[in-house]
Backbone as a ProteinNet text record, in pm:
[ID]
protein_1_A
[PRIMARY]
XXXXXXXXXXXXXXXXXXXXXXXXXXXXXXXXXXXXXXXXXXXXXXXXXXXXXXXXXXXXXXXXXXXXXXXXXXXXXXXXXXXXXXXXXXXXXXXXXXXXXXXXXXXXXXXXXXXXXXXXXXXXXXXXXXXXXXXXXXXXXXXXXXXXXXXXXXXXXXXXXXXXXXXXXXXXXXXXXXXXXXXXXXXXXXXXXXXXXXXXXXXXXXXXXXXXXXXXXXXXXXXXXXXXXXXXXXXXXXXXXXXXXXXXXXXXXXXXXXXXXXXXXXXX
[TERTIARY]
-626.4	-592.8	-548.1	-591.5	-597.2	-467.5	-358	-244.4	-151.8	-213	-87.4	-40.9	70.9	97.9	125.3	70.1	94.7	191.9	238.3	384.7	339.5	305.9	262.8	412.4	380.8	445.9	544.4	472.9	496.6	619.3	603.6	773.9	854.1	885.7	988	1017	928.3	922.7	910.3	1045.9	995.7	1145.5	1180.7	1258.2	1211.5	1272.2	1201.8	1291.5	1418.2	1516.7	1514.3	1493.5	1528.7	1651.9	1786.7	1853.2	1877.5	1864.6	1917.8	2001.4	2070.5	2124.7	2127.7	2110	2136.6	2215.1	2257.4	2438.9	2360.5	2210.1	2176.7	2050.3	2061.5	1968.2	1810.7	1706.4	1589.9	1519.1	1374.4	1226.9	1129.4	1081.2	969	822.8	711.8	566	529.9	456.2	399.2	361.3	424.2	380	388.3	355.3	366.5	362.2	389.7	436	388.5	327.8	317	392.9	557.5	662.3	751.9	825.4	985.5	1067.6	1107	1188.2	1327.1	1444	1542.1	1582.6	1596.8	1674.9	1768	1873.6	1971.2	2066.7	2096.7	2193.1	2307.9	2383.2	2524.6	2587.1	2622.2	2652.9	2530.6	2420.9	2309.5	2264.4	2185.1	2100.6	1939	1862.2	1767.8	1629.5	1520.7	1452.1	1294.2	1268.7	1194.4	1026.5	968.4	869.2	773.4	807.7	709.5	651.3	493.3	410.1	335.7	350.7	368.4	410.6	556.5	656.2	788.3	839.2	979.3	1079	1212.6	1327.8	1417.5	1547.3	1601.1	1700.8	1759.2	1869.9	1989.7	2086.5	2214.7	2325.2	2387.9	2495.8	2499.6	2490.9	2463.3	2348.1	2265.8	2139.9	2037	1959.5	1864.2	1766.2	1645.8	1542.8	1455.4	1415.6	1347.6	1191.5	1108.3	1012.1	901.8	766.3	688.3	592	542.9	419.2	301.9	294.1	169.4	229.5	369.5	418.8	406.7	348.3	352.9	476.9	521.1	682.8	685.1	740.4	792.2	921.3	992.1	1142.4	1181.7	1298.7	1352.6	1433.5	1587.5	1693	1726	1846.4	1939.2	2019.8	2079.7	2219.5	2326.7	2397	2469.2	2593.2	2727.3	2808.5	2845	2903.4	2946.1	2849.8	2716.2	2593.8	2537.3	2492.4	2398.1	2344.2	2210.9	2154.6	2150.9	2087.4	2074.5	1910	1854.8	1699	1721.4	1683.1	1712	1510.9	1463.8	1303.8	1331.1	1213.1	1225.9	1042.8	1077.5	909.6	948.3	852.4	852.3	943	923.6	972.6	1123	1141.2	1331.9	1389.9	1304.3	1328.5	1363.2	1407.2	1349.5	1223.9	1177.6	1046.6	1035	1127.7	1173.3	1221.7	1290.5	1352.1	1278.5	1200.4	1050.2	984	924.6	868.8	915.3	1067.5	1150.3	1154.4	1175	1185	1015.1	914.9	761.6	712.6	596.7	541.8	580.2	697.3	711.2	798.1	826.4	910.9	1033.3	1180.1	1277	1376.6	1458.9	1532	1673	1791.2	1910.5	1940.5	1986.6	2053.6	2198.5	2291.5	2385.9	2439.9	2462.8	2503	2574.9	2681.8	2791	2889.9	2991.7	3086.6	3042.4	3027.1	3052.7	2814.8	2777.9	2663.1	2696.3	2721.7	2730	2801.7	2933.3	2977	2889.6	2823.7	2760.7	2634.1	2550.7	2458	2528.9	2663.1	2740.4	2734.5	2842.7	2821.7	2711.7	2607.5	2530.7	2488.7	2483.1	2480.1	2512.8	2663.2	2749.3	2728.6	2655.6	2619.5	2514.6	2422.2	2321.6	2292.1	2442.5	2444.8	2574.7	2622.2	2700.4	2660.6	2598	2508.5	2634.3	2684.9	2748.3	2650.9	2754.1	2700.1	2624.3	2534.8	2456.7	2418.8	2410.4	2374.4	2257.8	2123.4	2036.5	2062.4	2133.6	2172.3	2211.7	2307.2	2415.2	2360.1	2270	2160.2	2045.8	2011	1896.9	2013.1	2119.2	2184.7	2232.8	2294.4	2302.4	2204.4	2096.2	1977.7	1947.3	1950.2	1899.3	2016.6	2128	2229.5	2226	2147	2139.3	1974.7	1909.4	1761.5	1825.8	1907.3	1964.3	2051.3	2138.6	2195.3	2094.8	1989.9	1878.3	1824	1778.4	1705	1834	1927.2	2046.3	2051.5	2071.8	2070.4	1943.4	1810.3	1739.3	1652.1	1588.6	1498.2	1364.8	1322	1203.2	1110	988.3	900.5	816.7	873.3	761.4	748	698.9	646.7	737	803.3	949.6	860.6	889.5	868.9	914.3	1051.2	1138.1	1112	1019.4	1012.2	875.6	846	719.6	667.4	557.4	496.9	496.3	582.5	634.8	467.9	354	191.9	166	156.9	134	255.4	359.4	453.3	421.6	366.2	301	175.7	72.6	-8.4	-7.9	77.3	124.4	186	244.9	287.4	184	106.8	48.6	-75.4	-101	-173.5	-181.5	-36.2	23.9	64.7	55.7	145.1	24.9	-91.1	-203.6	-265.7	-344.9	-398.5	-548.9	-610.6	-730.8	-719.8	-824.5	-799.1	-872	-1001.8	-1094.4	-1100.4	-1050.3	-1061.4	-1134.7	-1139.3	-1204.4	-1122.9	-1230	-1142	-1139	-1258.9	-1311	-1206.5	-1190.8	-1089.5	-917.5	-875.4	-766.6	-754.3	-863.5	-843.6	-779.9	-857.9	-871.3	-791.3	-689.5	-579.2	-440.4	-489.3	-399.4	-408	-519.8	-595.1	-574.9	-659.4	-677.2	-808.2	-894	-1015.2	-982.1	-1105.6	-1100.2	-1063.5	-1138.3	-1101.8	-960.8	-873	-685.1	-658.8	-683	-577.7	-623.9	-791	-768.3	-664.3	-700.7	-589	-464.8	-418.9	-234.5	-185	-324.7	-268.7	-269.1	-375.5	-362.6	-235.2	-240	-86.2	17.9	43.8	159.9	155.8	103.7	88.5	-10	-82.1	-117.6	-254.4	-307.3	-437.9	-477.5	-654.9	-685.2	-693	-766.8	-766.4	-806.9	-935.3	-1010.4	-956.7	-895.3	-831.6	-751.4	-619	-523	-558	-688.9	-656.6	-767.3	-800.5	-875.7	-697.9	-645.4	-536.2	-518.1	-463.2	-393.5	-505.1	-617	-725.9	-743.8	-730.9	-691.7	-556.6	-452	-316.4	-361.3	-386.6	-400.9	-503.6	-582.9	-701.7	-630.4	-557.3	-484.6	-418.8	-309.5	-234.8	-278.2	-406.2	-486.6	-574.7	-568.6	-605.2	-525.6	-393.4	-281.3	-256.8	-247.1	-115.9	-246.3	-375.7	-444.8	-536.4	-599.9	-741.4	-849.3	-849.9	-955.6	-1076.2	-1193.4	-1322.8	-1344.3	-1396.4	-1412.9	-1492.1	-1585.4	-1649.2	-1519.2	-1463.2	-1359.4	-1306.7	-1215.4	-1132.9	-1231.5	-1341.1	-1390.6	-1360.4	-1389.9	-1447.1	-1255	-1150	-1061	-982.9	-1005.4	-934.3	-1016.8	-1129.1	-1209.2	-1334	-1389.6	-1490.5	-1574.7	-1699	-1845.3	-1908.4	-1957.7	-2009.2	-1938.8	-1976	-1919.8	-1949.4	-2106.4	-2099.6	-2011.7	-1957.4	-1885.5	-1780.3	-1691.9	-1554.4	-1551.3	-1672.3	-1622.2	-1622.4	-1728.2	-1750.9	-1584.4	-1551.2	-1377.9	-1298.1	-1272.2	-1191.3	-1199.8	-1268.3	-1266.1	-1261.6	-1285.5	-1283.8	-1079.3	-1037.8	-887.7	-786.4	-870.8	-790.7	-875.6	-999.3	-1022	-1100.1	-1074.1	-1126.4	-1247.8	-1305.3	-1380.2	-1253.1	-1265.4	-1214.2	-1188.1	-1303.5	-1259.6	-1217.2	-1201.8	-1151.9	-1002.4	-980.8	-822.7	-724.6	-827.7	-758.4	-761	-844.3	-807.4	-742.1	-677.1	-624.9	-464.2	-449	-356.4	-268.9	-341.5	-356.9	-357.3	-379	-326.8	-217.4
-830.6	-694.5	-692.5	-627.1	-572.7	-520.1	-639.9	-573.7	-568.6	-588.2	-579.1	-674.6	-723	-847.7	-813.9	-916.9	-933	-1038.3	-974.8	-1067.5	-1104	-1198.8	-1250	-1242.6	-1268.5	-1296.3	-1374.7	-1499.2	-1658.1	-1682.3	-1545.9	-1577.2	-1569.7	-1513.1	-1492.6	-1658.4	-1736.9	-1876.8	-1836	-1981.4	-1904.4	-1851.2	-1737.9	-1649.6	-1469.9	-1421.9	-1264.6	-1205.2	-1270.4	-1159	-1265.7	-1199.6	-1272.9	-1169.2	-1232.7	-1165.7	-1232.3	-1154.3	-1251.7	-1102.6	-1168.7	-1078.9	-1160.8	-1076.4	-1114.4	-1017.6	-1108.6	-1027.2	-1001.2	-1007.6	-1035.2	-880.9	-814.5	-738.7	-761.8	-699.6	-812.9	-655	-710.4	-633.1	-697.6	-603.5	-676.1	-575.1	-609.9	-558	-514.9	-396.6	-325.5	-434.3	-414.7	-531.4	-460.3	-521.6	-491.5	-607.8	-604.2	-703.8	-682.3	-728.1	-705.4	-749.4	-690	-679.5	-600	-580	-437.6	-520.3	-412.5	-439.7	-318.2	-383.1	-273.3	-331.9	-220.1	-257	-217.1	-281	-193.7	-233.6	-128.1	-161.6	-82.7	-161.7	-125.7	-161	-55	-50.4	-46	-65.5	-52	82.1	51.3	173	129.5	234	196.4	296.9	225.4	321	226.8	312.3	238.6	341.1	260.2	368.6	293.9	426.1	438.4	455	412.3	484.8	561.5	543.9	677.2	733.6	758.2	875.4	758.7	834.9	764.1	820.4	704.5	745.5	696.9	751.1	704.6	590.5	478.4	384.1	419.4	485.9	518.4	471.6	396.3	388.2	306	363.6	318.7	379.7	302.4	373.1	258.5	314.5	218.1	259	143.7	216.7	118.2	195.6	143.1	152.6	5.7	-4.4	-27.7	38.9	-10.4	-126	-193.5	-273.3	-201.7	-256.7	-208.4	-41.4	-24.9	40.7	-52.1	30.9	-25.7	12.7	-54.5	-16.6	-154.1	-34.8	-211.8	-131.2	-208.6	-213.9	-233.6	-137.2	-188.3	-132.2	-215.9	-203.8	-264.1	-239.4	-278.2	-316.6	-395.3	-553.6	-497.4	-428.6	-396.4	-457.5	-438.3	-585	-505.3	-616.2	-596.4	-558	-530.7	-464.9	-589	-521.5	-646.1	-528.6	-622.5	-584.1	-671.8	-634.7	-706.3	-658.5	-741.1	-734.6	-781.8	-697.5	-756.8	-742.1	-856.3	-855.6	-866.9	-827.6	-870.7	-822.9	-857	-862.8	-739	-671.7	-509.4	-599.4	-741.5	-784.2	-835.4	-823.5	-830.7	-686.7	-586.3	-453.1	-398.3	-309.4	-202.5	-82.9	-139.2	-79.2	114.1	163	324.3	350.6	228.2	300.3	292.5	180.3	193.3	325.1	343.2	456.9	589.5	598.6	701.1	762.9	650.4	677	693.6	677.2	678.7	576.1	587.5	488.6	546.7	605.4	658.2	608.5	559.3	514.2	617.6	516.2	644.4	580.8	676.1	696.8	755.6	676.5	676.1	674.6	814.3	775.7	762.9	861.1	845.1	753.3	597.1	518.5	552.3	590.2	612.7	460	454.1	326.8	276.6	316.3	254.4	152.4	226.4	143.4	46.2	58.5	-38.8	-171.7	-131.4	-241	-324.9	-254.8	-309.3	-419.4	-348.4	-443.6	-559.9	-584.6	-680.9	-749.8	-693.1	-794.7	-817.6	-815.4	-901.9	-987.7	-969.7	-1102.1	-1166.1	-1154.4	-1249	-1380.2	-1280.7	-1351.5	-1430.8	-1397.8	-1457.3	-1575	-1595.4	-1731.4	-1782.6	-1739.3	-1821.3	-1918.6	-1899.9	-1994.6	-2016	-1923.3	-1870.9	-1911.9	-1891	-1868.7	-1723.2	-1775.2	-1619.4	-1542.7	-1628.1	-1577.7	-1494.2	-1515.6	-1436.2	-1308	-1321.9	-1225.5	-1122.5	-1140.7	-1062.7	-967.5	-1075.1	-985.3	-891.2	-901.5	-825.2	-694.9	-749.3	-621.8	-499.5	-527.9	-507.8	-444.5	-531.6	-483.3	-307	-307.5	-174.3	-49.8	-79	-10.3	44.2	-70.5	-20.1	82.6	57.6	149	277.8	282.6	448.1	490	456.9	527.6	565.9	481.5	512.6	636.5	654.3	758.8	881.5	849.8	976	1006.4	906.4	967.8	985	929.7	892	997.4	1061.1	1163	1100	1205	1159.1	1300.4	1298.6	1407.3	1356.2	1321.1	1280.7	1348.1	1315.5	1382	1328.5	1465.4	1411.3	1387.8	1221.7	1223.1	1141	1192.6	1168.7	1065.3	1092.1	1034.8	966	936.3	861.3	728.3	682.7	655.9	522.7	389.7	243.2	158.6	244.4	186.4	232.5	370.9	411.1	381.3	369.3	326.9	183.3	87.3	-34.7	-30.4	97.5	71.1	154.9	228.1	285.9	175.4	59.8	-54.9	-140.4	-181.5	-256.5	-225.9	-93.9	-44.1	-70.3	3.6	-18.7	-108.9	-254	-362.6	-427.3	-414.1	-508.9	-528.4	-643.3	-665	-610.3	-615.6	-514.2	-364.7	-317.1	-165.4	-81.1	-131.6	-87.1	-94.7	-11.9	-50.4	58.1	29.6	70.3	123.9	260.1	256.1	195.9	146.2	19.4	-73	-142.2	-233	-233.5	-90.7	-46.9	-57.8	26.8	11.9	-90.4	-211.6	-334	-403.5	-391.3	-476.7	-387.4	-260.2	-202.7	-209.7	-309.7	-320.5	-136.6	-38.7	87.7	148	191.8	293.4	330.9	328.3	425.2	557.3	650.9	791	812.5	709.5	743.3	677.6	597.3	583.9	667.2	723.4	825.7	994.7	1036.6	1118.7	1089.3	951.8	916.8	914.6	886.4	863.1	1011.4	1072.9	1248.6	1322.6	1309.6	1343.2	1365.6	1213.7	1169.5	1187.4	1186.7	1229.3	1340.8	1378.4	1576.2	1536	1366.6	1339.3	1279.7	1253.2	1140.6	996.3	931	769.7	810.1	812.1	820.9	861.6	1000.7	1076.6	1002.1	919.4	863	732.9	657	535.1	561	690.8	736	767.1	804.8	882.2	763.1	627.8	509	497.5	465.2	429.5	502.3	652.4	755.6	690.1	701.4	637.7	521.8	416.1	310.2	298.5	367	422.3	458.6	575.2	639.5	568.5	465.3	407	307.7	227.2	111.1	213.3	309.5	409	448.5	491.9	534.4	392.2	293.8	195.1	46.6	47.6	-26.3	-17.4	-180.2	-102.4	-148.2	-189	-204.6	-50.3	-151.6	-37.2	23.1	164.4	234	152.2	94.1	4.2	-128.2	-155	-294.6	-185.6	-70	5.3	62.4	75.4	119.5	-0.9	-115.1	-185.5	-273.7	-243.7	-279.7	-197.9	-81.3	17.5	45.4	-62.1	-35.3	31.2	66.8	172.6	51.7	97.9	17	91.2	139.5	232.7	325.4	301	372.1	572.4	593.8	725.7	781	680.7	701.1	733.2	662.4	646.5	771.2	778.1	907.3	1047.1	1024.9	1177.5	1186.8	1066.5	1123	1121.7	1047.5	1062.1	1210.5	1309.2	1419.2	1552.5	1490.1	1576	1594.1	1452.4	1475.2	1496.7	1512.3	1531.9	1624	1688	1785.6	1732.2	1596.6	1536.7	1450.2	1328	1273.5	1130.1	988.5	934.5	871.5	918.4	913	1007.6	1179.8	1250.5	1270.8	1206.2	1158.9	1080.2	966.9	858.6	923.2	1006.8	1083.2	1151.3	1280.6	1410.5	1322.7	1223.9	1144.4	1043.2	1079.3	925	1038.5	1129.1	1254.2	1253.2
-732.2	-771.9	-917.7	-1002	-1132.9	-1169.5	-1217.7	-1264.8	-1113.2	-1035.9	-938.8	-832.6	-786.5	-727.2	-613	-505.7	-374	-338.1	-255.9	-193.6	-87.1	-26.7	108.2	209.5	329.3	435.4	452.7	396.2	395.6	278.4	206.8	126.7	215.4	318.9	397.4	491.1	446.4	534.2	677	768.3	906.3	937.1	836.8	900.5	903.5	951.5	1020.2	957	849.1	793.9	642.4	527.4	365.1	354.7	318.2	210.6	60.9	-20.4	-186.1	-249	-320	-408.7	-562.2	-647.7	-798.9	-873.6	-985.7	-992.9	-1197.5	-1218.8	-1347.9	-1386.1	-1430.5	-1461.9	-1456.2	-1363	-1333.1	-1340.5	-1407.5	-1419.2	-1326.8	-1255.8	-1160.6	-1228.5	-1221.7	-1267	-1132.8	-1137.1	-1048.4	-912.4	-781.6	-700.3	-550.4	-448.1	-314.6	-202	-130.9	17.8	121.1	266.9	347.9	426.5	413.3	492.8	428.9	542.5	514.4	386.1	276.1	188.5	176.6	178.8	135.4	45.9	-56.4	-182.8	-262.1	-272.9	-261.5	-436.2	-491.8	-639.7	-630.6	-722	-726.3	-862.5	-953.9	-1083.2	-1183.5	-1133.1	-1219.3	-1253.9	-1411.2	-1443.7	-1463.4	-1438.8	-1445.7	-1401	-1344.3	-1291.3	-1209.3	-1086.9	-996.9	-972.1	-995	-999.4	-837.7	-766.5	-586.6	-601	-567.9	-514.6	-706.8	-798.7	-883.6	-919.6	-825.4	-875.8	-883.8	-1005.2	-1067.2	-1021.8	-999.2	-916.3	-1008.1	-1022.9	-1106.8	-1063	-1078.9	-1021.9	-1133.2	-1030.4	-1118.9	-999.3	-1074.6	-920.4	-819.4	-689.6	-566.9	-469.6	-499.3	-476.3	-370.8	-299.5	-176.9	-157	-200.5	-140.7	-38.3	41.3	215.3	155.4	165.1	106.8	278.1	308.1	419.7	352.9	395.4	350.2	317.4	181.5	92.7	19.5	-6.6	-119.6	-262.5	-342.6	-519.9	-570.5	-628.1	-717.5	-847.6	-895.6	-1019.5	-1083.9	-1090.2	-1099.7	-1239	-1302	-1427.9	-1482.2	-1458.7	-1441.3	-1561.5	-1626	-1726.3	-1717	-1830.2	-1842.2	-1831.6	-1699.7	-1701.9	-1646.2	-1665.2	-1667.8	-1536.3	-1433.1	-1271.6	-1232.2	-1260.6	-1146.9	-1056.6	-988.2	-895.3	-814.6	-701.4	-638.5	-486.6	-402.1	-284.4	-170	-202.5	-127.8	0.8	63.6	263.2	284	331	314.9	447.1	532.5	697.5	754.7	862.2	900	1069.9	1125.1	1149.1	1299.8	1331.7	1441.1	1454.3	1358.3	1327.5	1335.7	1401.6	1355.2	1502.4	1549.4	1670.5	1626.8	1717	1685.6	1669	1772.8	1795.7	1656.5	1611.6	1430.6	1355.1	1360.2	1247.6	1281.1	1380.1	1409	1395.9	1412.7	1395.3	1219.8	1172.6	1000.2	946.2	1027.6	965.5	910.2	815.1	767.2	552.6	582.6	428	382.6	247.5	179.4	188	234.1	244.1	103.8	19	-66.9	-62.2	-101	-62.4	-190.1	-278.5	-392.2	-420.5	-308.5	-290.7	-207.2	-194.1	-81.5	-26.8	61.2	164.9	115.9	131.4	127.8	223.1	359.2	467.2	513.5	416.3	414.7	321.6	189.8	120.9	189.7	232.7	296.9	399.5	490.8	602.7	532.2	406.2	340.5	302.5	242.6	235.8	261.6	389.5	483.1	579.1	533.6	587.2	481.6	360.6	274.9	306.4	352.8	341.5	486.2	595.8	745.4	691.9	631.8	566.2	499.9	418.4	315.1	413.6	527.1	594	706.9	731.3	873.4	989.5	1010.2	1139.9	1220.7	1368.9	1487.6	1527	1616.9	1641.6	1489.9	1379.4	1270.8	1311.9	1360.9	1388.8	1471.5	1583.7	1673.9	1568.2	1492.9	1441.1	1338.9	1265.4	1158.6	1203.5	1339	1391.2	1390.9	1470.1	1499.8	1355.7	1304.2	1117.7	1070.1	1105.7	1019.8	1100.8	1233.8	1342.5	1335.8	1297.9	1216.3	1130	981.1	878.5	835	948.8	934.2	1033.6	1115.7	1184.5	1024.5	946	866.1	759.9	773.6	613	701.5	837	895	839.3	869.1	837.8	675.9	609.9	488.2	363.9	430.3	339.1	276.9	154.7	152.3	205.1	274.3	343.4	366.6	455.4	468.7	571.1	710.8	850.4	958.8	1031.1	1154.2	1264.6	1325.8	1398.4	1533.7	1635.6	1726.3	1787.6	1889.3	1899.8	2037.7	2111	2232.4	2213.7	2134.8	2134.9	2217.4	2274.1	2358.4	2305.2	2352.6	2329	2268.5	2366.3	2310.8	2204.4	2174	2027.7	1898.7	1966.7	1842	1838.7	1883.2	1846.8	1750.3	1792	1787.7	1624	1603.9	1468.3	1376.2	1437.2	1366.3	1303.9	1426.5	1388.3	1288.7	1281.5	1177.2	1063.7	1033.1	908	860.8	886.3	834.8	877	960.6	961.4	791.8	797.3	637.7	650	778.8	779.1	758.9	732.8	667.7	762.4	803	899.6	1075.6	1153.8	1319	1364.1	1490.7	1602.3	1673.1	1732.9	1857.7	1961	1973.8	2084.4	2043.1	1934.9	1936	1962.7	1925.6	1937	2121.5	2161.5	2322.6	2393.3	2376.4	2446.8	2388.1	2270.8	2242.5	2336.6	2409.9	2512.6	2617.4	2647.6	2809.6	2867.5	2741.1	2812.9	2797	2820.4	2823.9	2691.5	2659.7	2511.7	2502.9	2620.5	2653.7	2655.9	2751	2772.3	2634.6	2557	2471.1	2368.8	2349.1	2218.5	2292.9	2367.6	2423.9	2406.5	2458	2418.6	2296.5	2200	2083.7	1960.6	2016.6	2004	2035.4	2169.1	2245.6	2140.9	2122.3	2077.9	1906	1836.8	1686.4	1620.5	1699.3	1657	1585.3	1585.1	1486.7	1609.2	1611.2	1613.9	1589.3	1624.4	1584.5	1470.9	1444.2	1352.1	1210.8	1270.3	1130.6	1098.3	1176.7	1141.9	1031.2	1106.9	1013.4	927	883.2	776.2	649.2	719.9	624.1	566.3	689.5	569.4	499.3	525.4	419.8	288.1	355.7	143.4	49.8	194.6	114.7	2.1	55.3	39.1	-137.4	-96.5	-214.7	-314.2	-280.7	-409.7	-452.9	-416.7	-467	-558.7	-531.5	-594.1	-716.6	-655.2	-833.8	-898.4	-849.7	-952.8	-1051.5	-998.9	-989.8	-1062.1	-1056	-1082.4	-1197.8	-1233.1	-1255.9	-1254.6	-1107.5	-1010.6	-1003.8	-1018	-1031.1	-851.7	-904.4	-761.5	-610	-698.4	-575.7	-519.4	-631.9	-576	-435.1	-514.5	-421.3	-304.6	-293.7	-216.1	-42.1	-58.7	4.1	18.3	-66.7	-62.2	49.8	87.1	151.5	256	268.3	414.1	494.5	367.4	364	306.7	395.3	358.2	266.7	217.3	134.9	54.1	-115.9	-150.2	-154.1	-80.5	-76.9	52.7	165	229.8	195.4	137.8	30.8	-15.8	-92	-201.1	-127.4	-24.8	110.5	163.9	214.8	297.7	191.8	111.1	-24.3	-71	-105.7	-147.6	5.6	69.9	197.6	194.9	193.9	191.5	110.6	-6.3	-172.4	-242.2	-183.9	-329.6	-446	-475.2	-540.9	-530.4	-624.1	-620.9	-668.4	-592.2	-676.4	-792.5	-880.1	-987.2	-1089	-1037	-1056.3	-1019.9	-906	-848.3	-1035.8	-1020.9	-1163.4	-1240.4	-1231.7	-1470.6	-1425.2	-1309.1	-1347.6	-1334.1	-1272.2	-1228	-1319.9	-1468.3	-1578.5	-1695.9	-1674.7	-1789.5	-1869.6
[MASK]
++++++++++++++++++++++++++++++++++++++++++++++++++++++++++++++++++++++++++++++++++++++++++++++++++++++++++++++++++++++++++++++++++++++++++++++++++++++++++++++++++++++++++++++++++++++++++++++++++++++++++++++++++++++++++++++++++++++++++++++++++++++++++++++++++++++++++++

């Protein structure tokens, strides 16, 4: 990818929770992960650019990153600041809170005291190798994703009772490294009929299959055009689409655009 860095898995070694903190003013270049990132500053100034859109870091501020968000970070030497990265993989998680908060980047500019402390201390469980160290951090961690659902700015689709198969099957979507499925394939990793699980999965989120993992596939597009500069055919075939007159037919069906009318009005 053209200008932009991938964070593999395998940074996380074989644990399901990374914490680090650095107490030193740090710039990261446009990058992304295929795993959960929270990130959290304290006394810093600065500014984080999501997705495209810029946020400012003043203060005490957090932001809840999904796999395959672009951001690059750049913060200033500011004396007493630090930060603290909690990296984790969707299975250190409860799955109802992943699903509960969406597949959208959530934003905490005002921290609460009583979060800050809790990120703390879990640093602090983290570089201690306690007992039940793992226990203790799963728990921490499912705490600290209910207060990001409470305080975070966000914009999702409330569904409160959602169906334990499709909130898997919404996981595993989004954090899979393939871009392209089936519904035939989706079925039979549920041991269900294709007919009941495209219905359950209608039911339960107001789209189809189809439409749904068409949407991550635009997401995904736009972002490798805002944020890149990877040619339309790379992005075509990067985001899952065989053809690029395919690409460009649903690409403008869901934006209006053409994608390469997306990159210039976007790069203005």
């Amino acid at each position: 990818m053209n200008g932009i860095y991938k964070f593999e898995r395998n940074f996380l070694g074989n644990n399901s929770i990374v914490i680090k903190k650095k107490t030193v003013h740090t710039s990261f270049k446009n990058h992304w992960h295929n795993y959960y990132e929270i990130m959290y500053y304290s006394g810093c100034t600065g500014r984080c650019i999501l997705n495209g859109n810029e946020w400012s870091i003043d203060g005490a501020c957090l932001f809840f990153l999904t796999p395959t968000d672009f951001h690059r970070i750049e913060t200033d030497d500011n004396k007493n600041a630090y930060s603290i990265n909690i990296s984790f993989t969707e299975n250190a998680a409860d799955n109802a809170l992943l699903g509960l908060i969406g597949r959208t980047p959530q934003v905490v500019q005002s921290v609460p005291d009583s979060v800050s402390s809790l990120i703390s201390d879990m640093h602090g469980v983290f570089e201690g190798r306690t007992t039940f160290r793992e226990k203790r951090l799963y728990h921490m961690l499912n705490i600290l994703l209910m207060d990001i659902y409470t305080y975070g700015e966000r914009d999702i689709r409330k569904t409160p009772e959602i169906h334990p198969i499709i909130n898997d099957a919404i996981m595993y979507l989004v954090t899979s490294e393939k871009r392209d499925f089936t519904l035939a394939e989706l079925s039979k990793r549920y041991n269900l009929s294709e007919s009941y699980f495209s219905h359950l999965f209608h039911h339960q989120t107001g789209v189809t299959v189809k439409r749904y993992i068409n949407e991550l596939k635009i997401e995904y597009a736009k972002r490798l055009l805002e944020d890149s500069a990877m040619s339309i055919l790379d992005i075509c075939y990067e985001a899952g689409f065989n053809t690029t007159s395919h690409f460009i037919r649903v690409f403008k069906s869901a934006t209006g655009k053409t994608p390469s009318e997306y990159r210039s009005e976007f790069r203005k």
